[in-house]
TIZA-754684 format. One record per atom (N, C-alpha, C): x, y, z. Coordinates in steps of 0.001 Angstrom, whole numbers, padded with zeros to 6 digits, always signed. Atoms other than C-alpha are relative to their C-alpha. Layout:
<atoms>
XYZ ...
</atoms>
This chain:
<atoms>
-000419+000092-001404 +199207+091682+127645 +000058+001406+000575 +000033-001398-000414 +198472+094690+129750 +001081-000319+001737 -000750+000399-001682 +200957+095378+133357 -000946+001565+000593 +000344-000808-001152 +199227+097386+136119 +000875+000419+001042 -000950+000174-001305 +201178+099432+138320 +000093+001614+000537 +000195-001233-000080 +201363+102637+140040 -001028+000604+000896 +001471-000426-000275 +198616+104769+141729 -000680+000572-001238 +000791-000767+000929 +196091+105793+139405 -000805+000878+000376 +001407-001657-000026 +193095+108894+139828 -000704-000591-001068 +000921-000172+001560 +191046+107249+136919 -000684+001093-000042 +000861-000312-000044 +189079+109962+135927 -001429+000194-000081 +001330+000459-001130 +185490+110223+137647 -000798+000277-001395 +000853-000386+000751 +182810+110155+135200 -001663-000041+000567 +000773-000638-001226 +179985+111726+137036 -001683-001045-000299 +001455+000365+000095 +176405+109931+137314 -000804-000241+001247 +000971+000384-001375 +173266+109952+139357 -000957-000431-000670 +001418+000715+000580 +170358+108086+138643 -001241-000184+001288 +001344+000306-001001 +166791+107572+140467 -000932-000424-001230 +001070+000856+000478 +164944+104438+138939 -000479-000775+000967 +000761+001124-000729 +162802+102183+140006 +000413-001124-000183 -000258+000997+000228 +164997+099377+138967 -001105-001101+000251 +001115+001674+000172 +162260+096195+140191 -001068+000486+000760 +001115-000277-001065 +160209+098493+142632 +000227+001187+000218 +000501-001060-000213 +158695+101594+143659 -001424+000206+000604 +000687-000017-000786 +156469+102977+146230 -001105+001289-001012 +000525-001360+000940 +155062+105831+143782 +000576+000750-000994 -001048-000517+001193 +156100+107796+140684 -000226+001622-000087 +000340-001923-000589 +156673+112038+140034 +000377+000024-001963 -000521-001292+000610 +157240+115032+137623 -000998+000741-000183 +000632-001080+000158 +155835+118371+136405 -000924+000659-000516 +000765-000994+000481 +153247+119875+134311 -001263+000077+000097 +001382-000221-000064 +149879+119410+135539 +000146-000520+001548 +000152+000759-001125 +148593+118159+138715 -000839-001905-000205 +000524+001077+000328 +147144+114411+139255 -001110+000015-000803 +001298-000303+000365 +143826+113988+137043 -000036-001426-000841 +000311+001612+000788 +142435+110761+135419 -000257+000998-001806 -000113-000793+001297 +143105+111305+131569 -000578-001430-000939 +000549+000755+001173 +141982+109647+128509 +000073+000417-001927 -000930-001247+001294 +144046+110850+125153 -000912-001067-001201 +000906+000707+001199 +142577+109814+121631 +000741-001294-000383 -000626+001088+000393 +142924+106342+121004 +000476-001076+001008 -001117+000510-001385 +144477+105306+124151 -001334-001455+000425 +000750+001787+000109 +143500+101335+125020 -000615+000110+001565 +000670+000439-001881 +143228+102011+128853 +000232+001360+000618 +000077-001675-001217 +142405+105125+131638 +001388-000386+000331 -000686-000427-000795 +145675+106446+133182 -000079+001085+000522 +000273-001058-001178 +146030+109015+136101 +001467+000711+000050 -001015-001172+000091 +148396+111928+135575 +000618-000141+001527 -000699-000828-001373 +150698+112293+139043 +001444-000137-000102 -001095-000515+000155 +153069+113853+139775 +000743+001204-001332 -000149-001093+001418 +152873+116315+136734 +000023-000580-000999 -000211+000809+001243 +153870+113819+133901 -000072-001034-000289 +000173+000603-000028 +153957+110783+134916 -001302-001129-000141 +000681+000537+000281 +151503+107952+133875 -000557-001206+000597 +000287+001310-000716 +149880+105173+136297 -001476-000586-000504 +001552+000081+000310 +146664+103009+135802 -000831+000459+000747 +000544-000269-001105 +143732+104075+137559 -000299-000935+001229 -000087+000784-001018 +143780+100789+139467 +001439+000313+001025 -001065-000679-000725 +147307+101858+140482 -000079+000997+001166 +000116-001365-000991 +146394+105393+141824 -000863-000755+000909 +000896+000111-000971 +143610+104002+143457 +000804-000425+001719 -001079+000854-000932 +146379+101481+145515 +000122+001088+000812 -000659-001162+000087 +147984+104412+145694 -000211+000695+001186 +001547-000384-000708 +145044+106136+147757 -000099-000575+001400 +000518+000731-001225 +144435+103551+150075 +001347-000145+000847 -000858+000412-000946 +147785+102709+151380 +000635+001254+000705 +000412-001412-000412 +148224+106567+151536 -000565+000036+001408 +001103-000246-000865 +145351+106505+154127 +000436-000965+001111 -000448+000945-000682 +146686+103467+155811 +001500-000367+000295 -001779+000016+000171 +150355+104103+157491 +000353-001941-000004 -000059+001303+000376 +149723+099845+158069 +000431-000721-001442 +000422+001015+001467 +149309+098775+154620 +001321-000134-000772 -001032+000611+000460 +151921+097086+152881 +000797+001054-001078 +000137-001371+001368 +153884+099612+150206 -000392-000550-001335 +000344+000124+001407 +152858+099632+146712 +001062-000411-000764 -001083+000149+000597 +155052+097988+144393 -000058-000059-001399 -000237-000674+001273 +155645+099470+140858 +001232-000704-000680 -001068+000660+000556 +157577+097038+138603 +000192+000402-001685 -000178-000403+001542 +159670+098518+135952 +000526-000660-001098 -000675+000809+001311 +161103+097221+132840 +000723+001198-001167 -001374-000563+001406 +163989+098300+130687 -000751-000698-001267 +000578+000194+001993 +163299+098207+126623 +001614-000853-000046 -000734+001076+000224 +165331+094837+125835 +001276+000775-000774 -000978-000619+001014 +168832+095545+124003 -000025+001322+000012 +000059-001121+000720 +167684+099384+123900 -000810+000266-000885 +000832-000117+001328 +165289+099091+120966 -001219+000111+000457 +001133-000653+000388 +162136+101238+121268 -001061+000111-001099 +000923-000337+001254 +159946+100781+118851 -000999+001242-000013 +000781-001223-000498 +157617+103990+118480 -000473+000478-001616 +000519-000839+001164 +154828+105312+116086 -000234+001607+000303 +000429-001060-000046 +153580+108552+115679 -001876+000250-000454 +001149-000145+000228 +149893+109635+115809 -000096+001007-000852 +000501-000826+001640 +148051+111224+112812 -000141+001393+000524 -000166-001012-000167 +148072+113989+114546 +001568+001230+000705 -001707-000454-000282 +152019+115113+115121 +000421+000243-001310 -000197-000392+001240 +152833+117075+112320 +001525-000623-000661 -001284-000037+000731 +155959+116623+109747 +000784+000762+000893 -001599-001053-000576 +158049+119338+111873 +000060-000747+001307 -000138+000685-001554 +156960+117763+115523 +000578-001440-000009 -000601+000875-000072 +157939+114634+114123 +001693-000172+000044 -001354-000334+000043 +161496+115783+112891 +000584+000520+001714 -001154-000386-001292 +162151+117798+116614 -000712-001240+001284 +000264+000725-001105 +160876+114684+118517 +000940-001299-000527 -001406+001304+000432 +163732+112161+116239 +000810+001238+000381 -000834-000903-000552 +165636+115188+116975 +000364-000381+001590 -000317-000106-001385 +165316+115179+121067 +000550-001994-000038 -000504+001233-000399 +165984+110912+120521 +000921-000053-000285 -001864+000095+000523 +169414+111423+119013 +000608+000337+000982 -001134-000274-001342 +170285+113367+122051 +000039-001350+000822 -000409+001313-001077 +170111+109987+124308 +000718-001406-001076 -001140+001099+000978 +171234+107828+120990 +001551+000678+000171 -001655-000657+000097 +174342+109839+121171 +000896-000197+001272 -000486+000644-001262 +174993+108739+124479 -000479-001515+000543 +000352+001722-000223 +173798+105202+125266 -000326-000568-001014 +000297+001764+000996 +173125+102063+123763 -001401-000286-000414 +001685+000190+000529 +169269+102765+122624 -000120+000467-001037 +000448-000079+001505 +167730+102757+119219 -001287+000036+000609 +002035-000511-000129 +163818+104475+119024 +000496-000492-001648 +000378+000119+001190 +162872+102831+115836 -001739+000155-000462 +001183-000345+000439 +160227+104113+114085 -000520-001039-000812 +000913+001056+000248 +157550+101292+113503 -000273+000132-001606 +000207+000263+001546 +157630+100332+109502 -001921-000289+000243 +001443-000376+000678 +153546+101289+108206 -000777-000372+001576 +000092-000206-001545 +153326+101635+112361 -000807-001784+000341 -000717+001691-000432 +153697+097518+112842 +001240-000003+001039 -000524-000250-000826 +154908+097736+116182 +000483-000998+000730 -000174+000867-000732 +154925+094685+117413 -001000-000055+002033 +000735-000350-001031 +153951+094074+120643 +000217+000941+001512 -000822-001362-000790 +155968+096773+123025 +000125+000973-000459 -000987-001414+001010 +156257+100445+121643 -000685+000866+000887 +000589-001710-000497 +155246+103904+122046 -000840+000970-000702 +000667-000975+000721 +152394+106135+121028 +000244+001339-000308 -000228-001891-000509 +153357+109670+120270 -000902+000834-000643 +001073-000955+000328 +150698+111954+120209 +000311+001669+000433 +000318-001512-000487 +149950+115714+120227 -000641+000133+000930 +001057-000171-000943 +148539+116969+123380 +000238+001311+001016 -000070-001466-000977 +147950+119565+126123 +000594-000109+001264 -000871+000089-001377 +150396+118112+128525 +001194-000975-000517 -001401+000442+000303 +153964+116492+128825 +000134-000826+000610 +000672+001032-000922 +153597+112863+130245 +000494-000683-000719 -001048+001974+000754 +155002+109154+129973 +000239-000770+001145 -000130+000960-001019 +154724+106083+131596 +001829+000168+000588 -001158+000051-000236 +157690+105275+133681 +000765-001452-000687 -000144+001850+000307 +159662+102003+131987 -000778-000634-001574 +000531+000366+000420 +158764+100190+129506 -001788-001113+000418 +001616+000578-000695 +154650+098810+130124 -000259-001359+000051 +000038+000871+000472 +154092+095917+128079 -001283-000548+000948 +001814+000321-000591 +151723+093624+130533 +000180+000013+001622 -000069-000473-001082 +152889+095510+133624 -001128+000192+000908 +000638-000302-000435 +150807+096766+136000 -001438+001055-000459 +001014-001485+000433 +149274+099439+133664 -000770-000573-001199 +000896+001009+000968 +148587+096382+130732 -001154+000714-000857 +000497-000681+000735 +147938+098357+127979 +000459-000546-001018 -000489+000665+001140 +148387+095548+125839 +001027+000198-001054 -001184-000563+000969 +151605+096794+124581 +000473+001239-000139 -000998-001614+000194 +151531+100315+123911 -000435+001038+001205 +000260-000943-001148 +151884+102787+125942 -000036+001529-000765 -000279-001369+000780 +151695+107015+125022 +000826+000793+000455 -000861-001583-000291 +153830+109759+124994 -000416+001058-000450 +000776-001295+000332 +151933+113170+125010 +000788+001117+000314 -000645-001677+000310 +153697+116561+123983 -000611+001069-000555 +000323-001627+000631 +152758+119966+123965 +000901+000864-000265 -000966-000374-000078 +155944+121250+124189 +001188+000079-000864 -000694+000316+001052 +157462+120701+120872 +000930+001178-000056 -001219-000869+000448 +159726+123593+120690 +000543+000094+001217 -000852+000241-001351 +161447+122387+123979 +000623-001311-000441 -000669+001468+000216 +164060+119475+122594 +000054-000638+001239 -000716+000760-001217 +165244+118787+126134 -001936+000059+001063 +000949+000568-000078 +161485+118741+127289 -000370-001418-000102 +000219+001315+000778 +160747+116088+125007 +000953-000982+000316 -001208+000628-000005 +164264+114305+125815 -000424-000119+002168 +000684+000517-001306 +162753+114558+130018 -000991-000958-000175 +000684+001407-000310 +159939+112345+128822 +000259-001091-000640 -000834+001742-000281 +162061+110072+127338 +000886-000304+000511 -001069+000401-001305 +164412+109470+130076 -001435-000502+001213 +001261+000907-000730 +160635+108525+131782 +000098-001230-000694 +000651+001557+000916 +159884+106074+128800 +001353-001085+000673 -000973+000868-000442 +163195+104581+129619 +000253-000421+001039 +000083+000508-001665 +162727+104168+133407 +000455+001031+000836 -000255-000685-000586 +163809+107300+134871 -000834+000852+000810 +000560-001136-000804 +162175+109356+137964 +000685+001183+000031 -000725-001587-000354 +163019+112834+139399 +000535-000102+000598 -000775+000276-000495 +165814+113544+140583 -000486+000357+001654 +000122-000699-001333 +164105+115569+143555 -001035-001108+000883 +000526+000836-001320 +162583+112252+144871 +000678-000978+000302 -000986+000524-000575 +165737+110771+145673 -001021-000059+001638 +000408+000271-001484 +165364+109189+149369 +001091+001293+000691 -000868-001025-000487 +168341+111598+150095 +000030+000969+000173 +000453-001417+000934 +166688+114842+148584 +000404+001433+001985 +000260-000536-000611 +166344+116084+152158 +001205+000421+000700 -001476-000354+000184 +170209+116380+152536 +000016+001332-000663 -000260-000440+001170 +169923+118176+149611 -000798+001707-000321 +000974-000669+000190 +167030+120555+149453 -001723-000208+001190 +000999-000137-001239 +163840+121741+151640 -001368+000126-001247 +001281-000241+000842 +160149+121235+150101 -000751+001125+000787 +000811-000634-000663 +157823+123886+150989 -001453-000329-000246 +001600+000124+000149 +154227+122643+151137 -001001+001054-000053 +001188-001223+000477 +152810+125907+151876 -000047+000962-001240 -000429-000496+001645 +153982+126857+148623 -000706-000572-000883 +000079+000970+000899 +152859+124234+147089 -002035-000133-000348 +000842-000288+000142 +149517+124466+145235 -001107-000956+000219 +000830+001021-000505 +146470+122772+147273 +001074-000805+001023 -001376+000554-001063 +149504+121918+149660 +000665-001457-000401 -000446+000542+000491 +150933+118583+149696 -000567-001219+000586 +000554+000960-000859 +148459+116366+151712 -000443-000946-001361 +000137+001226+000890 +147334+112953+150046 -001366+000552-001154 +001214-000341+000982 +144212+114588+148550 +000166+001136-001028 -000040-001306+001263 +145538+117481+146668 +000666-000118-001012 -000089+000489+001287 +145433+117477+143422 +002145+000019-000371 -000925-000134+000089 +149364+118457+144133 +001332-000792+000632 -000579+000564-001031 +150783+116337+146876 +001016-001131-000689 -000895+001107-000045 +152141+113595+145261 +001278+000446-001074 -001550-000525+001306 +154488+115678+142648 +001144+000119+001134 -000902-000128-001014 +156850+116029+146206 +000218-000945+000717 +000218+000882-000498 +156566+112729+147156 +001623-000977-000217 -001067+000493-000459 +159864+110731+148262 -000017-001320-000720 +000277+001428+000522 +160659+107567+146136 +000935-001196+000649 -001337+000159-001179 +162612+105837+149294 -000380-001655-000333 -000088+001255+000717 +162437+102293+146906 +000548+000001-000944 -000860-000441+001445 +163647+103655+143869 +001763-000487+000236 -001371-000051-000027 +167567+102970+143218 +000477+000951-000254 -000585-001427+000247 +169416+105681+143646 +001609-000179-000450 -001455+000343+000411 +173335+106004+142019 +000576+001091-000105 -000939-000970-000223 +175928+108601+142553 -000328+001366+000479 +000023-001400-000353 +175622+112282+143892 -001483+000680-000030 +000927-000907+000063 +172620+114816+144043 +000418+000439-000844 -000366-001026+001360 +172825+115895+140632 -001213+001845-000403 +000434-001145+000251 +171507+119923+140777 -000742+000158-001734 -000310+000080+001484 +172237+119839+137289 -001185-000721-000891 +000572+000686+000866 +169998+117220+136267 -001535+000654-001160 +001118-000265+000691 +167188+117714+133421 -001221-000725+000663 +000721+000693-000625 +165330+115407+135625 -000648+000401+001017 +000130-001381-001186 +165056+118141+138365 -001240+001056+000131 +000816-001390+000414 +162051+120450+138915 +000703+001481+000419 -000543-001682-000529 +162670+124101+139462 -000611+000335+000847 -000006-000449-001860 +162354+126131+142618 -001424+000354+000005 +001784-000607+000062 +158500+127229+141195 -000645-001176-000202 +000984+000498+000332 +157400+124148+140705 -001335+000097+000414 +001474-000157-000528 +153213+124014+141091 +000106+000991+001324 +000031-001019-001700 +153759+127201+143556 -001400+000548-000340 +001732-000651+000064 +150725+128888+144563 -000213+001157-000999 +000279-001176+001186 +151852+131890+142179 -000356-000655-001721 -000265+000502+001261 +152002+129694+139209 -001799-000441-000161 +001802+001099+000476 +147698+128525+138817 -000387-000206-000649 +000398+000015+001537 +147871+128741+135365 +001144-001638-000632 -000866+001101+001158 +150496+126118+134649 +000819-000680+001556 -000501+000964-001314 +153006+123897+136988 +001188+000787-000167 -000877-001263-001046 +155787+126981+137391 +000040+000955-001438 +000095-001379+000468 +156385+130548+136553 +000761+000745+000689 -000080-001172-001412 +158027+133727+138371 -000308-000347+001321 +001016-000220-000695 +157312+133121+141426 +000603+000687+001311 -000761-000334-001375 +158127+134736+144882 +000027-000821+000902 +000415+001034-000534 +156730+131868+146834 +000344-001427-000438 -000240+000868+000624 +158887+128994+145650 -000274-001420+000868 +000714+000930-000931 +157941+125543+146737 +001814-000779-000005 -000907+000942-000053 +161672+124268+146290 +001644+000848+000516 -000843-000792-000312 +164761+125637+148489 +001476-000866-000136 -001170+000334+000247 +168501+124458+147597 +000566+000666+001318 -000854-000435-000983 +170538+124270+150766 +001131+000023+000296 -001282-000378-000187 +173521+125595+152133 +000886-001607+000090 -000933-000634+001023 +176484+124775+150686 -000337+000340-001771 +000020+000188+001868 +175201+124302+146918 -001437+001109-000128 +001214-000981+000597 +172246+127331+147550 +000724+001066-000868 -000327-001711+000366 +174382+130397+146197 +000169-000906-001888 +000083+000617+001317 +175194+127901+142831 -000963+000011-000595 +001168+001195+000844 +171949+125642+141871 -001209+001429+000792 +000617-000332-000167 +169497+128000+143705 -001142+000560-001276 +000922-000278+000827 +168269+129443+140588 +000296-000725-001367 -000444+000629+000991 +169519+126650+138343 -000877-000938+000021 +000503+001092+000112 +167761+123709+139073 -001589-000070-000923 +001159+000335+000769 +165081+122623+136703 +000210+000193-001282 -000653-000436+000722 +167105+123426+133803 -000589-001241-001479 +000092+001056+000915 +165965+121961+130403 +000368+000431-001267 -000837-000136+001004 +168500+122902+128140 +001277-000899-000468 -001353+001204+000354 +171223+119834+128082 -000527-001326+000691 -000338+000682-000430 +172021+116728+129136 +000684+000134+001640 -000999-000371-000839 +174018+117168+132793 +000894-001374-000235 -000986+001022+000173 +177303+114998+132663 -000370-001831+000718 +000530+000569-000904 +175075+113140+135512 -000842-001150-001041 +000726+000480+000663 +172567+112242+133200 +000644-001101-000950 -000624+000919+000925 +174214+110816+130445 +001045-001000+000520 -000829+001143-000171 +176515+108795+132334 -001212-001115+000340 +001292+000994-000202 +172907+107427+134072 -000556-000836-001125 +000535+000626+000896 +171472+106550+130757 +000745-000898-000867 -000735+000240+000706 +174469+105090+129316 +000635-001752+000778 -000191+001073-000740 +174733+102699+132283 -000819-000797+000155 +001644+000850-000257 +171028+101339+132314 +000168-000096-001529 -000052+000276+001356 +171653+101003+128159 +001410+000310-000010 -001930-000874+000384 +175457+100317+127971 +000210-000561-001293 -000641+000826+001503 +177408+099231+125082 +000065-000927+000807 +000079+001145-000059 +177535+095314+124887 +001103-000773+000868 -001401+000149-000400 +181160+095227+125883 +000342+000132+001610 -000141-000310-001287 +180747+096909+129358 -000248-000812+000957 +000445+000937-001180 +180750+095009+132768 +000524+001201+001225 -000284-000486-000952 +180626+096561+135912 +000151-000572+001318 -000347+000521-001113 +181994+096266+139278 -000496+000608+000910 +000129-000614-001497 +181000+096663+142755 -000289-000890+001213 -000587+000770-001006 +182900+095190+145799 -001217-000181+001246 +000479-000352-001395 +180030+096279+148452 -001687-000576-000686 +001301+000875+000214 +176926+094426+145943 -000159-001231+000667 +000637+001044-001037 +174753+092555+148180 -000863-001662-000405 +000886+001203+000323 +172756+090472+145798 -001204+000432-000123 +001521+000022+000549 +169466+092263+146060 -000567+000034-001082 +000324-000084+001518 +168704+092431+142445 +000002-001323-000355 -000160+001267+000450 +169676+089047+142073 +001328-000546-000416 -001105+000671+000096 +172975+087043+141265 +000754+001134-000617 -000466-000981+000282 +176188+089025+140030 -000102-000712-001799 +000176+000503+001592 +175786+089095+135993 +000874+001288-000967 -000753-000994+000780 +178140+092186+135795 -000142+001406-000703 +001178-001299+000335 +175057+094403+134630 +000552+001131+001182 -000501-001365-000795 +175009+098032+136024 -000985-000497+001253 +000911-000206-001296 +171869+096914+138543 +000751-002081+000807 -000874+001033-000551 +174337+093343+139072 +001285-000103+000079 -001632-000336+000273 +177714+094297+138978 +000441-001123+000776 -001432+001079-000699 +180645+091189+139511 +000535+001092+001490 -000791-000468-000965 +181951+091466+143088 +001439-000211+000154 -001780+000394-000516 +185660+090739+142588 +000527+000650-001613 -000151-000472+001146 +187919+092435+139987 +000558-001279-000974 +000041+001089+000735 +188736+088974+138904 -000911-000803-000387 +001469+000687+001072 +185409+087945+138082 +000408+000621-001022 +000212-001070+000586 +185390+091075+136346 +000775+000088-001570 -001069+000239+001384 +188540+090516+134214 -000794-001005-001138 +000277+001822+000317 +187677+086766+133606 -001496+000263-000910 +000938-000450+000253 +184133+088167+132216 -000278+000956-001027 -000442-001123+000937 +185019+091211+130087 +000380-000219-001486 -000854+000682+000859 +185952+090276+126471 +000550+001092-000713 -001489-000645+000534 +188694+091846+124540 -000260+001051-000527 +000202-001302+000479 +188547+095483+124162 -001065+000873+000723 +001266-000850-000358 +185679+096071+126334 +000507+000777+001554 -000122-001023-001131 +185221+098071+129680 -000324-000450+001300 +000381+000278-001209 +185287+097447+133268 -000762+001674+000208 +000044-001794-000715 +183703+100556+135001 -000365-000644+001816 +000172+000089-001509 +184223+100778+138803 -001178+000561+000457 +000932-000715-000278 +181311+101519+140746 +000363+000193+001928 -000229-000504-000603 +182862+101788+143675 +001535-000161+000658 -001478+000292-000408 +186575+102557+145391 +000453-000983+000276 -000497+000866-000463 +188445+100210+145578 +001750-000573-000439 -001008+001055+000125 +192002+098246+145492 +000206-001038-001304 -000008+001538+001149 +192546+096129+142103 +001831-000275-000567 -001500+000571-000184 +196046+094127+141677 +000862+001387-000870 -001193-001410+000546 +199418+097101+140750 +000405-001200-001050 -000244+000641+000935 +200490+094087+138659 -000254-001580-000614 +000582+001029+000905 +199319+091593+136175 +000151-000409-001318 -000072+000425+001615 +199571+089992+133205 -001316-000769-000465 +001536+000533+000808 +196279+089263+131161 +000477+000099-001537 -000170+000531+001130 +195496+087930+128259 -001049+000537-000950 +001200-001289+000658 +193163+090907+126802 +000129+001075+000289 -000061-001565+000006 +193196+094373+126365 -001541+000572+000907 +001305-000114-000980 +190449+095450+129062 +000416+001664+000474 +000226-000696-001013 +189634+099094+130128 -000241+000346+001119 +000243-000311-001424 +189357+100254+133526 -000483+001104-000107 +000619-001521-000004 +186986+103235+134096 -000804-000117+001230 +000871-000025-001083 +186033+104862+137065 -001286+000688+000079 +001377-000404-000093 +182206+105615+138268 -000242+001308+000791 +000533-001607-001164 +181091+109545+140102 +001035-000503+001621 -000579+000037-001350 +183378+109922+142914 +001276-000938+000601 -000811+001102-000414 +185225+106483+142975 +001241+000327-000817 -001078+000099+000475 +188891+106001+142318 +000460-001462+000076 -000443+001278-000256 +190773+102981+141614 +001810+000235+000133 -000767-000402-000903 +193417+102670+143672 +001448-001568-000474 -000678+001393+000368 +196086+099950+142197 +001138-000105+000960 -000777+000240-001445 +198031+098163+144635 +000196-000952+000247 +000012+001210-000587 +198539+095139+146358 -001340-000887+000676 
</atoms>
């Protein structure tokens, strides 16, 4: 029997996220520009944009046309979460003994925070969902799990690293595999930060090979704050015109400006791929929670579909919420609100609040 009573401050446990939960108008990140690729082995063409990211070439093409046509309906990019958390994932004959160790290495960092298991495919018997991981000359990954998505690559999809002595590299393209965009194509970004196109290498029009790495994902779901911080973040050089050798460097000519109030902070922070930000890991922990968790939020509309308590369906009443929860597990607020100063229940139930929100106990 628990009694509620008092004001509380739960404390905030910070997260921002930008997925594509069921839709998306286009996808981003960093290290090359767009280019139709074709890695060893690979079952079907995909088209590099956005630096890392992985679409089919029927995709880009879409892509292209509706581009050209402000009429045309938007493109819709349907993602998929890895069931339970469980990744299955081989390794290609060419990823040595050490690249294999610091690439189970960079997956412990997101096992250590959410509810996902990468299991490495017994005599690479994968079933029919997994992940290829290959050696390569760029840093790239579908967004989501594929399966017989839009990109229908009969199952597997790849993950290509050059970057092996970058853990948190490797740990950005799996926060792709798992469904994650950049943070800098929030619909909000422009609150937040100024793009510079003339910076930006081949500018940022629909045809250059660069344009769509700056591209706004104003379908994507977005969740808590502008996270600076995030590993998800490019830096202020991304693809600048000084950089022509790679997608950033030094540069004087940055294509990405942090604005007043948070420029004198993040200005030369952002793009950072040395941690987790507190942002992050609460994001990944909420799209793969423990089993136990249910979430709330008073102001869900339904677009996702019925309330089921999930982080992208959260119960609208804190008495669903209770009534729903089983013994020992976790509410987490997702947004401020009012829940009864006193009660008597018949389970031990956490209360935890979400970035920003407080729960406010009361009448």
């Amino acid at each position: 029997m628990t009694n509620l009573k008092n004001f509380v401050k739960l404390a905030a446990i910070a997260c921002c996220l930008l997925i594509p939960s069921f839709i998306s108008t286009r996808v981003v990140n960093g290290q090359k520009g767009q280019l139709p690729d074709r890695r060893k082995g690979a079952t079907g063409d995909y088209v590099i944009i956005e630096g890392d990211i992985q679409v089919s070439r029927s995709f880009y093409q879409k892509l292209q046309a509706a581009a050209r046509s402000p009429q045309a309906a938007p493109i819709r990019f349907e993602t998929k979460f890895w069931p339970n958390g469980v990744v299955p994932f081989e390794f290609d004959s060419n990823v040595s003994a050490d690249n294999q160790t610091r690439m189970i290495n960079a997956m412990a960092v997101l096992e250590a925070v959410a509810n996902v298991d990468f299991r490495h495919c017994s005599d690479n018997d994968c079933g029919d969902n997994y992940v290829h991981i290959q050696n390569s000359d760029g840093n790239n990954s579908a967004v989501g799990m594929q399966g017989s998505s839009i990109i229908n690559w009969d199952g597997r999809q790849d993950l290509n690293i050059a970057s092996w002595g970058s853990k948190f590299i490797i740990v950005h393209e799996l926060l792709h595999c798992l469904g994650f965009f950049h943070e800098q194509s929030r619909s909000d970004r422009s609150d937040y930060i100024r793009i510079h196109c003339e910076n930006v290498q081949d500018g940022c029009g629909i045809f250059s090979d660069f344009g769509h790495d700056f591209k706004i994902e104003g379908d994507a779901t977005r969740y808590g704050y502008y996270d600076f911080d995030s590993v998800m973040h490019y830096d202020q050089c991304a693809f600048s015109i000084d950089c022509p050798s790679g997608s950033t460097c030094a540069c004087t000519n940055r294509t990405i400006t942090v604005l007043p109030p948070n420029d004198t902070e993040w200005q030369s922070k952002i793009g950072q791929r040395s941690h987790l930000s507190v942002l992050d890991q609460a994001s990944v922990s909420f799209l793969y929670p423990n089993p136990d968790w249910r979430f709330l939020d008073v102001s869900y509309n339904g677009a996702l579909g019925p309330s089921n308590g999930s982080f992208l369906r959260p119960y609208t009443s804190f008495a669903a919420a209770v009534a729903n929860t089983p013994e020992g597990g976790t509410i987490w607020l997702l947004q401020t609100q009012n829940i009864p100063a006193v009660g008597t229940y018949g389970k031990s139930i956490t209360v935890k609040a979400a970035p920003g929100v407080e729960a406010i106990l009361g009448d």
